[in-house]
Steps between C-alpha positions, in 0.01 A plus 500: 500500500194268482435170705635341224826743357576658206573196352136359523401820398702535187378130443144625499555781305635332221139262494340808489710668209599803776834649514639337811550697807897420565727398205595126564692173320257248392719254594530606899111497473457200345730276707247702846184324342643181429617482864196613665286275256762172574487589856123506516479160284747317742320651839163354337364112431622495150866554662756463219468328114343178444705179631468342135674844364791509776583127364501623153709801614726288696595247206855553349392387154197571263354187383173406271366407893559884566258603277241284590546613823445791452193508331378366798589718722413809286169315467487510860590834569162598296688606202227356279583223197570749228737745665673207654569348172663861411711507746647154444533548164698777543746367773518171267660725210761659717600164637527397167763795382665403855388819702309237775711229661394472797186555789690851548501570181112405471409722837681832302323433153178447638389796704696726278239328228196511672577857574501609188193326425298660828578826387667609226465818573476650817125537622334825506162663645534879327295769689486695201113548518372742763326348651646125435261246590616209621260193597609196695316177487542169622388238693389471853794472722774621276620819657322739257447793806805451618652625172311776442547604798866458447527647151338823633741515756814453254288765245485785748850429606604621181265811542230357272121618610294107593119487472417133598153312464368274714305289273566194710164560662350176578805501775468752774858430593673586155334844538605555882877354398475775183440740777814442625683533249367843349577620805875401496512570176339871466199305229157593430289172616188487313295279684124391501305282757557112476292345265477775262563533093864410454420685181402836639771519774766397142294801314517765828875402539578619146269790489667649842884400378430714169317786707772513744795499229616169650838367372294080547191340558571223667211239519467159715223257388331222675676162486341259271551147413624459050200258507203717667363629183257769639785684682749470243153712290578711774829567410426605206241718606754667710707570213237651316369718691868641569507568108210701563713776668808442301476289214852380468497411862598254629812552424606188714358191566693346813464081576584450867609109451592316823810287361402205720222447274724348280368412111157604639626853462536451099087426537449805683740753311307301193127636598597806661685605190203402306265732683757789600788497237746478789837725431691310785538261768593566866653161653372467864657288743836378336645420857234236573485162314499670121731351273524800267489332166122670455665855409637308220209260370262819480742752362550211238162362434345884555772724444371685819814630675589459897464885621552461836614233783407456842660261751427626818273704773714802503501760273797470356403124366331677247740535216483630145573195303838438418520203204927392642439538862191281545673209257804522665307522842240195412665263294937529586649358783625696797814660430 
């Protein structure tokens, strides 16, 4: 069994569309990540839902003040205007056929809604390509080596072949912490010296994961601020050149998005879509002051989909994204 079980595993297998390793009930696994995602939430600042939301929870009957309310606090929690106004509309109609009385009855509706509307379906990276390239981008500060180095890790646990690129190479230390984990995780680093073309180290990583018969090439980019407009050039140079090799590639386009960021992250997914076609969002740093409305403004004003959450250091904080357990996790009170 792996550091994380055959649980985790099976988890991770079904993001990558792989048969998973033990035969499980969804249901088992599902209530593990809620619990390790509410327990990392409530050991962090953020701590537990928003005051304004426990009162709303709390109240024994729905009123017009309810609603208000909760716009408010959905507002607050970095849900963005439109999606808010979804939601509320919704919950309004089922108070109106009687199915919402009270703040209970509001706490139930509402993250089984907002799930639905995160992910409809559950998220999926395929590694159907061989080799799959993968880049991650983000901005400075977001925890984009950490997850590679993670996701090669969880890949060769389920016996998948990991080529990784260090393209991150203004930052000696993103190639030295890549080190690391190739090692642990039996990868291929392709590496360069700092300073060199992010480009060329994108274009060797694909060229040696295709010679080698590699299962994914996994690549980590430089971060980059949405607004510097040269870099963001960059980015799209990168993803050029990797079409070069393969021209469907890249198959995935990862965001790294630090949920603290709040609405700023709509801005970044925004630009970064704009000059990678992003596939999916990883959600960095849930446990910290993040109010987790953000996976819903940008899968609703972007229909970009939440891949992957991360509210912790250790490795198992890195979870496949699972649409129930994070709006249960984030926005219901403590049971």
């Amino acid at each position: 069994m792996s550091e994380a079980g055959d649980a985790d595993r099976g988890a991770w297998a079904e993001l990558f569309g792989l048969d998973p390793p033990v035969e499980e009930d969804e249901q088992p696994r599902r209530r593990g990540l809620f619990a390790r995602l509410k327990a990392n939430i409530a050991a962090g600042p953020r701590q537990t839902i928003s005051p304004q939301l426990a009162g709303i929870y709390a109240g024994k009957l729905v009123t017009d003040d309810t609603w208000d309310e909760l716009e408010e606090a959905l507002i607050s929690a970095d849900c963005g205007m439109d999606a808010t106004l979804d939601l509320v509309e919704e919950l309004r109609g089922e108070a109106a056929q009687g199915r919402i009385t009270s703040g209970p009855d509001v706490s139930g509706a509402l993250w089984k809604a907002m799930a639905a509307r995160m992910s409809p379906e559950p998220p999926r990276i395929p590694l159907d390509a061989t080799p799959t390239v993968i880049l991650v981008v983000g901005v400075n500060g977001s925890g984009k080596t950490t997850t590679v180095g993670k996701l090669a890790y969880r890949m060769s646990q389920l016996g998948k072949t990991v080529v990784i690129g260090a393209a991150d190479t203004f930052r000696a230390a993103a190639i030295d912490q890549l080190a690391v984990w190739a090692e642990r995780s039996g990868a291929q680093l392709v590496r360069q010296g700092q300073g060199a073309d992010p480009g060329a180290v994108a274009y060797d990583t694909v060229a040696s994961a295709t010679a080698r018969g590699a299962d994914v090439a996994l690549i980590d980019t430089a971060g980059r601020l949405q607004t510097q407009h040269n870099l963001m050039e960059e980015l799209r140079k990168v993803a050029a050149v990797v079409r070069k090799v393969n021209p469907d590639a890249p198959h995935e386009v990862l965001l790294v998005l630090d949920a603290t960021t709040g609405q700023n992250g709509l801005s970044q997914a925004r630009l970064f879509d704009q000059a990678a076609d992003l596939t999916g969002v990883v959600l960095t740093k849930v446990d910290g002051a993040a109010r987790g409305g953000i996976a819903l403004a940008i899968r609703r004003e972007l229909g970009i989909p939440v891949k992957m959450v991360g509210s912790g250091e250790k490795l198992e904080d890195l979870q496949p994204f699972d649409a129930q357990a994070f709006a249960r996790a984030v926005f219901a009170p403590d049971d």
